[in-house]
C-alpha positions as CSV (number, residue, x, y, z in Angstrom):
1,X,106.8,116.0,84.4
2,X,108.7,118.1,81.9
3,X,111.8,118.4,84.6
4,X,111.8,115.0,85.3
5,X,112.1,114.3,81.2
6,X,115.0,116.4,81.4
7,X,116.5,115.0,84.4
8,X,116.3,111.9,82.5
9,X,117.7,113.0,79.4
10,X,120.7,114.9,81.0
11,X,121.7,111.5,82.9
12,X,121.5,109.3,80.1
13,X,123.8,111.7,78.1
14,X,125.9,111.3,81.3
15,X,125.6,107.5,81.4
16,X,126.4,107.2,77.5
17,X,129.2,109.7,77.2
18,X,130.8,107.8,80.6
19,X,130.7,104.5,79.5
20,X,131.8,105.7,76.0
21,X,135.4,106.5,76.9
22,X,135.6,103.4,79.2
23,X,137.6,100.6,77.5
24,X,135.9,97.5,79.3
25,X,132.5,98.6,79.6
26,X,129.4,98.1,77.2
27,X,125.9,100.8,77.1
28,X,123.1,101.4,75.5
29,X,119.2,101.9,75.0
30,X,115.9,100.3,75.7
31,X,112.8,100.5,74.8
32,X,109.8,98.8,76.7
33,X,105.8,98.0,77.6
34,X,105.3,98.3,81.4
35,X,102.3,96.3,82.5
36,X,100.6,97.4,85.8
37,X,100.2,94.4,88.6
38,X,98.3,94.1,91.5
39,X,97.1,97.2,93.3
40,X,98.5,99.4,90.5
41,X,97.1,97.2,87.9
42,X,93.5,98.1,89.4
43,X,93.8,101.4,88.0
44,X,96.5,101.9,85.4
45,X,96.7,100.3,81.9
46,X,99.2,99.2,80.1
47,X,101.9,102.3,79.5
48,X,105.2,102.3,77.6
49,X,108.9,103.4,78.8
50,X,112.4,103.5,77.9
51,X,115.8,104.0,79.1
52,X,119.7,103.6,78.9
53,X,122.1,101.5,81.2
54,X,125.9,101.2,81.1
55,X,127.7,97.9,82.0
56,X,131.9,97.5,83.7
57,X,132.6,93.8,83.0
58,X,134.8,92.7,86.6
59,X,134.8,89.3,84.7
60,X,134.2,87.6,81.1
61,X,130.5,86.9,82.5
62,X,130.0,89.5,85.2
63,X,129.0,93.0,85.4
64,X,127.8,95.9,87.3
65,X,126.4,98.8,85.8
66,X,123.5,101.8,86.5
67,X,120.3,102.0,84.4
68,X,117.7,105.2,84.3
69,X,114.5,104.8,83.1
70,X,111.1,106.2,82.8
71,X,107.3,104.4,82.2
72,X,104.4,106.0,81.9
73,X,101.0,105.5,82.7
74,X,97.6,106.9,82.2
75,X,94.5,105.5,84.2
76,X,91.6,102.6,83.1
77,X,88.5,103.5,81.6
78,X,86.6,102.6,84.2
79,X,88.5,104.9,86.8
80,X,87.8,107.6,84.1
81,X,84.1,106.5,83.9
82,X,83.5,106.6,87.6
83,X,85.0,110.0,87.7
84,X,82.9,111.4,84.6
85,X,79.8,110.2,86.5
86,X,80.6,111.7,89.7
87,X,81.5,115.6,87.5
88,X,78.8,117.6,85.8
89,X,78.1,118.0,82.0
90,X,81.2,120.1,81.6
91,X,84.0,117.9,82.8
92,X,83.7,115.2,80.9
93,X,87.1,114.3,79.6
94,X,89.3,113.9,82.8
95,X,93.0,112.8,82.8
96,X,94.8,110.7,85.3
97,X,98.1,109.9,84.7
98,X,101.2,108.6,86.7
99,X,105.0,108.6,85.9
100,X,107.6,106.6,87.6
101,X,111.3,107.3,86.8
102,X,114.2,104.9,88.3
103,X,117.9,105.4,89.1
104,X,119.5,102.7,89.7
105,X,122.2,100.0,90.0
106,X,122.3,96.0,88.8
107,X,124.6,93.2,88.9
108,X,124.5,91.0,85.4
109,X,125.2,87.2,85.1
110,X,125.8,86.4,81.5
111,X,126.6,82.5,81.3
112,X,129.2,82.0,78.7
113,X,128.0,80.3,75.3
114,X,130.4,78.7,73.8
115,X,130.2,78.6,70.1
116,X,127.0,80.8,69.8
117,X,126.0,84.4,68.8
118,X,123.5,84.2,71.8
119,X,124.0,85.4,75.2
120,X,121.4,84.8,77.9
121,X,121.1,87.4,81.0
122,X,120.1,87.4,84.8
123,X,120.1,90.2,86.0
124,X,119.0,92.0,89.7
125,X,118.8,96.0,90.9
126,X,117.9,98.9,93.1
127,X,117.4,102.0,93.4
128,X,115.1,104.8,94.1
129,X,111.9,105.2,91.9
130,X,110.3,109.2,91.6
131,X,106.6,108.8,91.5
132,X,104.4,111.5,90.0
133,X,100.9,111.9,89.6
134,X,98.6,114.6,87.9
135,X,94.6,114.7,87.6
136,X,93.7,117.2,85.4
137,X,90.3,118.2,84.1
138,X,88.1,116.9,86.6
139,X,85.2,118.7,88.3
140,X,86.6,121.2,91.2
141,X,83.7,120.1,93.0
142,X,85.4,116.7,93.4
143,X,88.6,118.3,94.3
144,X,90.9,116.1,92.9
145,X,92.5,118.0,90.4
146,X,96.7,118.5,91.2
147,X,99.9,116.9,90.9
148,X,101.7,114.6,93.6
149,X,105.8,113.5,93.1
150,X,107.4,111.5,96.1
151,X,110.6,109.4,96.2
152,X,110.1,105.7,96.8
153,X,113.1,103.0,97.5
154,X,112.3,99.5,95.0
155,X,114.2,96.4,93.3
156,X,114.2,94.6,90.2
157,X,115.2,91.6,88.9
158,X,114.8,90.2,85.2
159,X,116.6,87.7,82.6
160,X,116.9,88.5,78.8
161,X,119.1,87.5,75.9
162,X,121.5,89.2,73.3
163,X,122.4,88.2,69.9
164,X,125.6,90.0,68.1
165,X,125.3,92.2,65.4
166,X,128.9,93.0,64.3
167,X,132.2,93.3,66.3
168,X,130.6,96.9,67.9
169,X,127.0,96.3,68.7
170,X,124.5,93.6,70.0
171,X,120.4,93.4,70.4
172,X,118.2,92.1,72.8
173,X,115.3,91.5,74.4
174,X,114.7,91.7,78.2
175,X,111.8,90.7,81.0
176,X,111.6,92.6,84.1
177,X,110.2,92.3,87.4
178,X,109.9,95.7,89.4
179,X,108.4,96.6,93.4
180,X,108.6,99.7,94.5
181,X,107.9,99.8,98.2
182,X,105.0,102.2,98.9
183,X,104.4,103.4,95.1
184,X,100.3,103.5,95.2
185,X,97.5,103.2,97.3
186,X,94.8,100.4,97.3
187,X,90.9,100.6,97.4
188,X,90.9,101.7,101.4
189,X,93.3,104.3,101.2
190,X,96.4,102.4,102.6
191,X,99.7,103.0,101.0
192,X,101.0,99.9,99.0
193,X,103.4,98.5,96.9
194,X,103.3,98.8,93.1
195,X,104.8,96.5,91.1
196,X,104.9,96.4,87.4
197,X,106.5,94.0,84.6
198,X,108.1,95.4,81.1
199,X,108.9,93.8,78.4
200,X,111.0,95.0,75.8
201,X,113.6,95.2,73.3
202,X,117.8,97.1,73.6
203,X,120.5,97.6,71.9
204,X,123.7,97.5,72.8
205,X,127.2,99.1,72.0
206,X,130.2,97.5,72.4
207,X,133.6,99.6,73.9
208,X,136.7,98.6,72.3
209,X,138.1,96.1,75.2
210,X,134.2,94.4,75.7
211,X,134.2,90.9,75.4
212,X,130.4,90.7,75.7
């Protein structure tokens, strides 16, 4: 887990200083809640994630751009329960945690508003999602203790809104959809999609030629 946070942090130094000396394009940062659905929501909670993004604007309200970001996950109480009761006396405080890091690409519809501060967002992406696991602490006995990391195609789609803070910088907040083919397993064992929704807030810089 501590390459993959480096990984991340090397591309979005790469992202942000790219899109920095680019006249027509806009990046930034984002912060977010990632809420577990379906299968994956059976045994993860609620985790938290970030990211950055950087945006080339092929029309007044049109872009394309690449995003990288990481949510985290740790497992429900009741998964730990299940596996407290099924450990002796001594392994008692189990961890199950999961990871999954994106990098990506998107296509942005901005509608203009004419008149207004406020600019609503569509927006749609790929890309491939690494997956990693870890169980730590458990009973040997149940031998399930170990990492796991695999690579995983998925899409996105999500709609948000920004509202301009000056002539260099705008903040938002965004809603997104994500499916990643293959990502967990359900109750029998069967490899299945996981899908998850965040919810969160960016802001974003303006380059000099930007005219969102």
């Amino acid at each position: 887990m501590r390459t993959m946070k480096a990984i991340l942090l090397v591309a979005a130094m790469a992202v942000m200083a790219t899109a920095a000396h680019a006249g027509t394009m806009t990046f930034g940062l984002n912060g977010d809640a990632a809420i577990p659905m379906s299968d994956f929501g059976d045994v993860m909670k609620v985790g938290y994630g970030g990211g950055v993004y950087g945006d080339y604007w092929i029309k007044d309200d049109y872009a394309f751009g690449v995003d990288i970001n990481g949510d985290f996950f740790s497992a429900k109480d009741d998964i730990l329960d299940a596996i407290k009761a099924a450990s002796g006396p001594t392994y008692q405080d189990p961890s199950v945690k999961a990871t999954l890091i994106s990098f990506g690409v998107h296509g942005i519809w901005s509608p203009a508003m004419a008149g207004s501060s406020f600019s609503p967002w569509i927006t749609y992406g790929a890309g491939m999602y690494h997956i990693s696991g870890k169980i730590e602490d458990a009973d040997p006995a149940l031998d399930i203790n170990g990492d796991s990391s695999d690579n995983k195609f998925g899409f996105n789609i999500g709609v948000g809104g920004d509202v301009k803070a000056g002539a260099s910088m705008k903040f938002g907040a965004q809603v997104k959809y994500n499916y990643v083919l293959d990502g967990t397993t359900d109750s029998s064992g069967e490899d299945t999609a996981a899908s998850y929704v965040t919810v969160g807030l960016h802001l974003t810089f303006l380059t000099a030629a930007a005219t969102k």
